[in-house]
C-alpha positions as CSV (number, residue, x, y, z in Angstrom):
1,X,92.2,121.7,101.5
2,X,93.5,121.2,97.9
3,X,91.4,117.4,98.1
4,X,87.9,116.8,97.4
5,X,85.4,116.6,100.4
6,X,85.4,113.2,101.7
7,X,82.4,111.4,102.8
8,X,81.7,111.1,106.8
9,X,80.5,108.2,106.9
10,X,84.4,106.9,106.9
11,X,84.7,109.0,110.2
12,X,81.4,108.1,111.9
13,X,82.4,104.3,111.3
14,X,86.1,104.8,112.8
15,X,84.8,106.4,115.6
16,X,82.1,103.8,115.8
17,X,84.8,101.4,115.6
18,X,87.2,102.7,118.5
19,X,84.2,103.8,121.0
20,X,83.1,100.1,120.9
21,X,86.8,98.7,122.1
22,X,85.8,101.0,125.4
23,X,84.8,99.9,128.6
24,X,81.8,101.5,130.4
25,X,82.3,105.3,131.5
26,X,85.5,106.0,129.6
27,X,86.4,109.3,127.8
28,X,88.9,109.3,125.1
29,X,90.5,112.7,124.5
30,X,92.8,113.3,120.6
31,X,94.0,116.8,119.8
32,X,95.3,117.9,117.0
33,X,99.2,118.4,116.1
34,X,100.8,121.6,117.1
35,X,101.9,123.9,114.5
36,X,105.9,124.0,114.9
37,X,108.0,126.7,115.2
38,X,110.6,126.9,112.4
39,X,112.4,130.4,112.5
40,X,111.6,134.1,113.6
41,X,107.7,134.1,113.1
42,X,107.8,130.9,110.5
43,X,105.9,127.9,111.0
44,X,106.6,124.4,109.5
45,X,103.4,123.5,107.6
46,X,100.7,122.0,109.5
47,X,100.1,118.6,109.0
48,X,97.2,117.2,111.3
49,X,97.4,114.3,113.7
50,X,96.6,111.4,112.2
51,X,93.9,109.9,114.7
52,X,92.3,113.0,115.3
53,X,92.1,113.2,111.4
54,X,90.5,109.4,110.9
55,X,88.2,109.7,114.2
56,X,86.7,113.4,112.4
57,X,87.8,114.3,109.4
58,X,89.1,117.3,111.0
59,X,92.0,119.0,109.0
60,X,92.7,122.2,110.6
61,X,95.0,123.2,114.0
62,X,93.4,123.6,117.1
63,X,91.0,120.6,117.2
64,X,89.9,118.4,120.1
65,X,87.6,115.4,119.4
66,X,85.5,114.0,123.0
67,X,84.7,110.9,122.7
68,X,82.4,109.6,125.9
69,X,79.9,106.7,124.1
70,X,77.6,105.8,126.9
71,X,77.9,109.1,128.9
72,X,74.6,109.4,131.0
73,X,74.4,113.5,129.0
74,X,73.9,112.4,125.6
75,X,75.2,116.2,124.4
76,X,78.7,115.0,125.8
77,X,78.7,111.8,123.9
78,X,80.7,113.2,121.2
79,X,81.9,116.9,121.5
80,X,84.0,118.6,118.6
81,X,86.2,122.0,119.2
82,X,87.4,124.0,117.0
83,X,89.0,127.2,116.4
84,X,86.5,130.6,117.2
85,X,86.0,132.3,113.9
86,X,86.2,136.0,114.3
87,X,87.2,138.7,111.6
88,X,90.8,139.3,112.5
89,X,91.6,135.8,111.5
90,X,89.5,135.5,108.6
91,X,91.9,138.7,107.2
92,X,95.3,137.2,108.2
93,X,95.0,133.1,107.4
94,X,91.4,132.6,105.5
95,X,88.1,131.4,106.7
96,X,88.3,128.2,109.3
97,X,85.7,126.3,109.5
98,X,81.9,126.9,111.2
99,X,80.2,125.1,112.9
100,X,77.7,123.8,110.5
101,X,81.1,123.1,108.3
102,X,83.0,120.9,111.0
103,X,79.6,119.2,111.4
104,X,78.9,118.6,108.1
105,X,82.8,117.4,107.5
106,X,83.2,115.3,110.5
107,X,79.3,114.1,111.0
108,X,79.9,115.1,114.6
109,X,76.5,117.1,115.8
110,X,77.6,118.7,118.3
111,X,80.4,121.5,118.0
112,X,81.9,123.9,120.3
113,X,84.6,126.1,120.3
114,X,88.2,125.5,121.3
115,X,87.9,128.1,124.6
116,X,85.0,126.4,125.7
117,X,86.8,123.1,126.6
118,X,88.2,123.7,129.4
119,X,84.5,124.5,130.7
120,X,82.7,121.3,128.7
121,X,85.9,119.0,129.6
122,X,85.7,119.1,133.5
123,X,82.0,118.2,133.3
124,X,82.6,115.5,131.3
125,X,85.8,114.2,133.6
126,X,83.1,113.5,136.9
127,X,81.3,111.3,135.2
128,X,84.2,109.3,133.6
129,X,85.9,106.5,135.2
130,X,88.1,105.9,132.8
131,X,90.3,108.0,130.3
132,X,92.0,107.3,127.2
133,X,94.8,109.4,126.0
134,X,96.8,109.7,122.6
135,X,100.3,109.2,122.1
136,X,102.7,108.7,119.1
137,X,104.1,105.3,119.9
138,X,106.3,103.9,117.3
139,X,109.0,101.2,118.4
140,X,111.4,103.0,116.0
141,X,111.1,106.0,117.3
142,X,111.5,108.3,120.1
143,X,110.5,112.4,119.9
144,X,112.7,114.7,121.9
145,X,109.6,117.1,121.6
146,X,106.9,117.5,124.1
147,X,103.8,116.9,122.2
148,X,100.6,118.5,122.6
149,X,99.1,115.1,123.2
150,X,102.0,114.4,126.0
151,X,101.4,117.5,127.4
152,X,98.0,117.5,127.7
153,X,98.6,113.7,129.4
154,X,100.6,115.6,132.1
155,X,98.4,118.4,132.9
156,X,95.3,116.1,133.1
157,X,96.8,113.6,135.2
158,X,98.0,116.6,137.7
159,X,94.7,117.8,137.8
160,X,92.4,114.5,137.8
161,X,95.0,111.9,139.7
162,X,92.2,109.6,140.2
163,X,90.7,108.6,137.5
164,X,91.8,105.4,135.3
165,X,94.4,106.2,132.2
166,X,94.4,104.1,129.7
167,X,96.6,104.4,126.1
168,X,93.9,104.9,123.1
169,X,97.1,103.7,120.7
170,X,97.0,100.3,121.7
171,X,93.1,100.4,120.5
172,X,94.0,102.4,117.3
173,X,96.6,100.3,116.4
174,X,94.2,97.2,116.0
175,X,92.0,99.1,114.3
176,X,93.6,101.1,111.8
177,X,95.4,98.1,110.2
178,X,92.2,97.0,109.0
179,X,90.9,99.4,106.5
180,X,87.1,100.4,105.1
181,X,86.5,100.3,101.4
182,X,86.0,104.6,101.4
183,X,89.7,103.8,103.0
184,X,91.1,102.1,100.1
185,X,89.5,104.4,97.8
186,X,91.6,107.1,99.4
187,X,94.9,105.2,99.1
188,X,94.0,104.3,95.2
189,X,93.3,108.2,94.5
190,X,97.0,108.8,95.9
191,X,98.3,105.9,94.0
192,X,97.0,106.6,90.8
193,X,98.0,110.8,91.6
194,X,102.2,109.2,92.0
195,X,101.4,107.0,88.7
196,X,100.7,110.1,86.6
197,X,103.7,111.5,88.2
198,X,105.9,108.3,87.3
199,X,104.4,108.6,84.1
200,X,105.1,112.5,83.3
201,X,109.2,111.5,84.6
202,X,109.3,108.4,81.8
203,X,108.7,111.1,79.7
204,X,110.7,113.6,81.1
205,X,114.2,112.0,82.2
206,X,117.3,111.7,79.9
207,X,121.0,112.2,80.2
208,X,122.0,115.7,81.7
209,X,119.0,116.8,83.3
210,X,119.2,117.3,87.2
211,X,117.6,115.5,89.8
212,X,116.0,118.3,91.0
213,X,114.5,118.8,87.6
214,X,113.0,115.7,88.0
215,X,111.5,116.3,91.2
216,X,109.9,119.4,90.2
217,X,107.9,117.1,87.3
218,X,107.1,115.0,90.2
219,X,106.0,117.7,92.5
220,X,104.1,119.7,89.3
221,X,102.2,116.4,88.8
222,X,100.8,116.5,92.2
223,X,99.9,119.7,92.8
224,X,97.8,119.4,89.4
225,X,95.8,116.4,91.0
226,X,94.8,118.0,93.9
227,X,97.6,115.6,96.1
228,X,98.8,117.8,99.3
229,X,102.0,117.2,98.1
230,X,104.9,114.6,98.9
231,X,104.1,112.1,101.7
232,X,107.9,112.2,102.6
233,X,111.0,113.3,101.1
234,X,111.4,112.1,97.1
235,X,114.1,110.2,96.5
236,X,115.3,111.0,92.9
237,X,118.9,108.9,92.9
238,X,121.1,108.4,90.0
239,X,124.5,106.0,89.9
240,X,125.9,105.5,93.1
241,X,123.2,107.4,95.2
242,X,120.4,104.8,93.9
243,X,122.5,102.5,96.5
244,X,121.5,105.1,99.5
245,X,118.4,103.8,101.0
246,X,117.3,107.6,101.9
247,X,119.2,109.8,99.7
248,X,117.0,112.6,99.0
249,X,119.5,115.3,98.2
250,X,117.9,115.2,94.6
251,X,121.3,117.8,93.5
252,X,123.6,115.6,91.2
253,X,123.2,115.0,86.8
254,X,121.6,112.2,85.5
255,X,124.3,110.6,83.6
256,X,124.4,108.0,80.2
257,X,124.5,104.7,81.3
258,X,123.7,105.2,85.0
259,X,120.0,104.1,86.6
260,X,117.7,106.6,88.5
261,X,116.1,105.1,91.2
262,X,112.5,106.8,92.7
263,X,110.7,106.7,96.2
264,X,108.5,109.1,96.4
265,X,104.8,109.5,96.6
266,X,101.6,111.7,96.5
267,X,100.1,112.6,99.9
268,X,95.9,112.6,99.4
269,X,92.9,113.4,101.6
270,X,96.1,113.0,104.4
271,X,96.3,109.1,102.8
272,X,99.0,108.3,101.3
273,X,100.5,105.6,98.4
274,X,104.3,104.3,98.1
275,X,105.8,103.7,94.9
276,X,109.6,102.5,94.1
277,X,110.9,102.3,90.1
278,X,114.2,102.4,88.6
279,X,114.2,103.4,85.3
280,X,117.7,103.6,82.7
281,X,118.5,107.5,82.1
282,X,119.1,107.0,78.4
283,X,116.2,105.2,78.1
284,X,117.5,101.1,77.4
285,X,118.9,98.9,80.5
286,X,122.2,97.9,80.1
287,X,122.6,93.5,80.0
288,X,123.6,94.1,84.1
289,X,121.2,96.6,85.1
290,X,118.3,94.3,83.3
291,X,119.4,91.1,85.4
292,X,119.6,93.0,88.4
293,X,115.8,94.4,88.2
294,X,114.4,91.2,86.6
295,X,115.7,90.0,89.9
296,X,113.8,92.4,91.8
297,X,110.8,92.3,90.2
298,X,110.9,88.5,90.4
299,X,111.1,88.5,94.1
300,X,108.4,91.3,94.3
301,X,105.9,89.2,92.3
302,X,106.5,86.3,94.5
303,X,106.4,88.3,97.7
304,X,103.3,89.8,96.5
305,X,101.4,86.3,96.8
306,X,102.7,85.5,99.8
307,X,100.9,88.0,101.4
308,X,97.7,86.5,102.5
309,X,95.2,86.3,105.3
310,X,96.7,84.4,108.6
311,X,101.1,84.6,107.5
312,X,102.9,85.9,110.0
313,X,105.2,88.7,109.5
314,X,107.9,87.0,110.5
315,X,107.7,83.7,108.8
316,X,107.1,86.4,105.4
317,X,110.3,88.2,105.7
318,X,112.2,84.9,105.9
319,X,110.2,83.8,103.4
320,X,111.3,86.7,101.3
321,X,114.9,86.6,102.1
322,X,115.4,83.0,100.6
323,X,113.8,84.2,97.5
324,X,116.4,86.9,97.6
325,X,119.0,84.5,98.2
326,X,118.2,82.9,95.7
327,X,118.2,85.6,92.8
328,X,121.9,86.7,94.4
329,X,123.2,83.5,94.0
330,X,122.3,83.4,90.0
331,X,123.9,87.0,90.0
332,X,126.9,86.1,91.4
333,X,126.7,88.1,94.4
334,X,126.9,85.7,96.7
335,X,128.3,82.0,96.7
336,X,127.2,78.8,98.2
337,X,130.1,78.6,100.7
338,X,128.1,82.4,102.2
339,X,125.3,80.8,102.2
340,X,126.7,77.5,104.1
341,X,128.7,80.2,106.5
342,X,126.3,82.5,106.9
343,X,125.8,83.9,110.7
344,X,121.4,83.0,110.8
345,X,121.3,86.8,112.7
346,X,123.3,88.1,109.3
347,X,122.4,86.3,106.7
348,X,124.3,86.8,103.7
349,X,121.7,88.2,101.4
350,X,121.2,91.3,103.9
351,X,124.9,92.7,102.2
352,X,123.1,93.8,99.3
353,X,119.1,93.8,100.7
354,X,119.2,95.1,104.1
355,X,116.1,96.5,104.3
356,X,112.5,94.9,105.6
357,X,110.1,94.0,102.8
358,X,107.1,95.2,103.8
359,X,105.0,97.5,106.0
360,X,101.3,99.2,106.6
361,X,100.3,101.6,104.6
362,X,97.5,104.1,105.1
363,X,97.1,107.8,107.0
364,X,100.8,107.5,107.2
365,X,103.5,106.0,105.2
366,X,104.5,103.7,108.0
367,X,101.4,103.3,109.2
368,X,100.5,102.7,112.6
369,X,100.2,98.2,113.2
370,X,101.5,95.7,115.1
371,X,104.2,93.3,113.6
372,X,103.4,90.5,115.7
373,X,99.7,90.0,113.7
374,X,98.9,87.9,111.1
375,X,97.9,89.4,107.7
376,X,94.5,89.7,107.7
377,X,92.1,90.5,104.9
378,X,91.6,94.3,104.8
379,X,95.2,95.0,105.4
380,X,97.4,97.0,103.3
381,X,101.1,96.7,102.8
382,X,103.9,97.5,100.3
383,X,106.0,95.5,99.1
384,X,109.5,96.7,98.3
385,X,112.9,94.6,97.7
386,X,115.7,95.8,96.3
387,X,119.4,95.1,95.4
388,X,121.8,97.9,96.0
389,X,125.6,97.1,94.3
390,X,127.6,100.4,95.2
391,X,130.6,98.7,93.1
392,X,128.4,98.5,90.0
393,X,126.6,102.2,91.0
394,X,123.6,99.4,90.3
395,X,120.9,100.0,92.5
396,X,117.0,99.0,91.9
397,X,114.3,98.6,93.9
398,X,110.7,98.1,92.8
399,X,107.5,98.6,95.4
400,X,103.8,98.0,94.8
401,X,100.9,98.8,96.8
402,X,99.1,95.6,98.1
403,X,95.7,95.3,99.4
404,X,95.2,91.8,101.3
405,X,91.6,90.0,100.4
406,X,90.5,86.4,101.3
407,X,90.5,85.8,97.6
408,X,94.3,86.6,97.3
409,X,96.6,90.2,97.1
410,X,95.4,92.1,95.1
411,X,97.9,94.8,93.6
412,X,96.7,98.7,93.7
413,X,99.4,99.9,92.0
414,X,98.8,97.6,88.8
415,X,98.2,100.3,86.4
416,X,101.8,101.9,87.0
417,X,104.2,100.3,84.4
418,X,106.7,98.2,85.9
419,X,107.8,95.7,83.0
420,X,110.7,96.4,81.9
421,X,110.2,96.6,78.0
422,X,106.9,98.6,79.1
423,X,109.5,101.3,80.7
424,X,111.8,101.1,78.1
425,X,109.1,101.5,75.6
426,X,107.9,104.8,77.5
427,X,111.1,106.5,77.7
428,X,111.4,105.5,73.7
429,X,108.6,107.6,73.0
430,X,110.0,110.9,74.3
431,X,110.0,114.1,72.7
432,X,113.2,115.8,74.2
433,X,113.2,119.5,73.1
């Protein structure tokens, strides 16, 4: 891995963590992703599961973590697998890890190899009662792929009918919104990799160079800072495509006068930030384009406080949607009468911010939570409005990284210029050649 070795004490706490939500006798099973086919002999590159990642450390295919805490055999109270090492591989793909290595990495003691668990796992399935399997369960979406993890569930089940199943997500999920200070040091190191990148593009972008161009600053950035790479597709949008949520063609010119808006963000130790900007192309916001992201950053700053320890979700997104209302109103985007006419399902701020506001951040962009929770100190969230005018080619959106503490928000991403003489004053400084 391109990242520097992490401490295990993060992964012996997680796991500590999870095996204490357990009831007696259970066994909690997490595999590692499968690497996917792309074409002929081509994989897609590996990317490991996220729970089997914070529950180890593990960052390698063909991993299975055992977790069985109060097992009667105290060898099988925690059980790694991993991939054999023989010489064939070592010639074709590089050294995997050892034993001593996946040890050391995941502070797991004991560690067997992956064709031993068929073996190590039906010894440890009489004594359970209870077993707890992985899935990928996001509300929003639905895979048409059989994962390893699902098919695992299937085979197991076939074979073992009896026992109790139980879903380890609903467990994670509770957990993993809450994260550890080594956890938040993690997230800051991506952060503060995307800032050097946002910094290197203030210095970089002017009319007539490609978006592309500017994603290969971005990505250059990265590698140099030992990031993984992009946590998701870059969005590099200029004029019209800064009002497309998800554009991430990244093909057209920069052009005079128009803004360039950015989503994109480094990918660390599997951790990752997100980061928003809009910045002019020539360098100097026209009078529109300044009222529009004053607006923005106006309602970020206020959302920013309102994120603290017992608000609900809910309440905070309709919190944050008046705000916005608010700022359209003075732009003359909207009018009173849409307001006073306003459907309450479809409210009339949604034409030009129809996105949500905020979401968990961590081991995944959209990390795994529950909506339904209060904020609670520990908590990590972005916080991202926007205003997208397609008939102005006017769109900005602005998004810090906010750790929630009982003593208020408190903004990771602070260091990364948002101001928008501090912008303008960047891009002044360029030396085009």
């Amino acid at each position: 891995m391109k990242y520097l070795p992490i401490n295990p004490e993060l992964f012996r706490h997680n796991r500590q963590r999870f095996s204490a939500q357990l009831p007696p006798q259970s066994l909690a099973i997490f595999h590692s992703n499968d690497r996917m086919p792309r074409n002929g002999d081509q994989t897609f590159p590996f990317r490991q599961n996220s729970h089997l990642f914070s529950l180890s450390g593990i960052d390698q295919e063909e991993s299975v973590l055992l977790l069985f805490p109060d097992c009667v055999r105290e060898e099988f109270r925690e059980v790694l697998f991993i991939r054999r090492i023989d010489e064939r591989t070592a010639i074709w793909e590089g050294q995997k890890l050892s034993k001593q290595a996946a040890s050391e990495q995941s502070g797991v003691r004991r560690i067997c190899w992956i064709d031993e668990l068929d073996r190590i796992l039906h010894q440890m399935m009489v004594l359970a009662e209870h077993v707890f399997l992985n899935l990928n369960e996001n509300e929003y979406f639905h895979s048409e792929v059989p994962s390893r993890d699902l098919r695992f569930a299937q085979q197991l089940q076939a074979r073992y009918p009896l026992h109790r199943y139980h879903r380890s997500q609903a467990l994670l999920r509770r957990l993993s919104m809450i994260k550890s200070e080594l956890e938040v040091a993690l997230i800051q190191q991506a952060i503060d990799i995307t800032g050097l990148a946002f910094q290197r593009v203030l210095g970089f972008v002017r009319p007539g160079v490609m978006e592309y161009e500017v994603e290969a600053e971005i990505t250059h950035e990265f590698l140099c800072n030992r990031a993984t790479g992009h946590a998701y597709p870059p969005i590099v949008a200029s004029g019209i495509h800064s009002c497309v949520l998800h554009y991430n063609a990244n093909n057209q010119r920069c052009n005079d006068g128009d803004v360039l808006l950015f989503d994109f963000v480094a990918e660390y130790a599997n951790y990752a930030a997100d980061l928003s900007r809009t910045i002019p192309v020539n360098g100097r916001f026209s009078e529109r384009q300044a009222a529009v992201y004053l607006a923005v950053l106006k309602v970020m700053r206020q959302a920013t406080q309102l994120l603290l320890p017992g608000t609900s979700l809910q309440d905070y997104h309709q919190q944050v949607g008046r705000l916005m209302e608010g700022e359209l109103l003075q732009l003359g985007l909207i009018s009173q009468r849409d307001i006073d006419e306003q459907d309450p399902a479809h409210p009339a701020y949604k034409r030009y911010f129809m996105h949500g506001t905020s979401h968990h951040l961590g081991l995944d962009v959209h990390d795994l939570s529950n909506r339904f929770e209060p904020v609670q100190a520990g908590m990590v969230f972005t916080v991202e409005p926007g205003i997208y005018i397609p008939e102005e080619r006017i769109g900005v959106r602005i998004e810090n990284n906010i750790l929630v503490r009982e003593s208020g928000p408190v903004d990771l991403t602070a260091n990364i210029p948002v101001e928008l003489e501090a912008i303008e004053t960047a891009m002044s400084q360029q030396v085009w050649t």
